[in-house]
Steps between C-alpha positions, in 0.01 A plus 500: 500500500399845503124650453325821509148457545188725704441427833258275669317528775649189578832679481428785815725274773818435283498939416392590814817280650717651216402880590578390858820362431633781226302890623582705763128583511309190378131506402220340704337261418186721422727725282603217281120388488416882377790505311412147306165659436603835419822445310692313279729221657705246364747270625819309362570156644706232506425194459160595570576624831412918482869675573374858417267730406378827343231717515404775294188678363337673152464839594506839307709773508415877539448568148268164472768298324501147632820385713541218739622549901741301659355423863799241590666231397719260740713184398544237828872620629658135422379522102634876463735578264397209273310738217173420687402830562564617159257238370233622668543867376537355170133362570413865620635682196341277277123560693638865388503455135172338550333771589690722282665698831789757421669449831533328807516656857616393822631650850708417737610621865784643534628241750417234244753640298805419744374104567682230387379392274362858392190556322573806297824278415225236362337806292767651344617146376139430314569840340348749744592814558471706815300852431395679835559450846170522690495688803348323849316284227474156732396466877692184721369460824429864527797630358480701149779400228651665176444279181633440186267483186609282197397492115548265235423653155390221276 
């Protein structure tokens, strides 16, 4: 049985283990307590048992029109491919219509793009498109990285 639902505090262990197990560049634990504070973050389980998550935020654009901002979403690696994923953007796009947003945003590293299984891959599936590539837009361990930004017109 599938479910999307918010996340618990309850929940911090089972998506701290799943950004462990599925990112190059997990979150600490104190980034997933700002992050559960700051953001929005849901999860899809099975059979109760949280297998992924999402999180995203309400934010506005540059001409003050509302859009939402994909932060990350991860699906444990033995449940990918199994539509999970797509589930949980389907919970993100419809916190979009909520609050009336015109698109969604997200970006990537570059490297990101070349994993298996690759997240701009993931994006262009839920009907993103990729529109700039960001120059030395994230820092790993010191080391500056080209991006890739993403927008989903709704």
């Amino acid at each position: 049985m599938i479910h999307v639902r918010e996340m618990t505090t309850y929940d911090m262990q089972a998506v701290v283990d799943i950004d462990l197990k599925s990112s190059e560049f997990p979150w600490s634990l104190d980034e997933w307590r700002i992050a559960q504070r700051e953001f929005k973050v849901f999860l899809v389980t099975s059979f109760g048992e949280p297998v992924g998550f999402i999180v995203f935020s309400g934010e506005k654009d540059e001409k003050g029109n509302p859009g939402v901002w994909l932060r990350v979403a991860s699906v444990k690696p033995a449940m990918q491919g199994q539509g999970l994923g797509k589930k949980l953007a389907e919970r993100m796009m419809q916190y979009a219509h909520e609050i009336k947003a015109k698109e969604i945003r997200a970006a990537i590293p570059e490297s990101h793009c070349y994993d298996r299984p690759c997240a701009g891959s993931w994006l262009l599936a839920c009907g993103f498109k990729a529109t700039e590539v960001l120059r030395n837009k994230f820092e790993h361990y010191g080391v500056l990285e080209d991006g890739i930004s993403f927008t989903l017109v709704l």
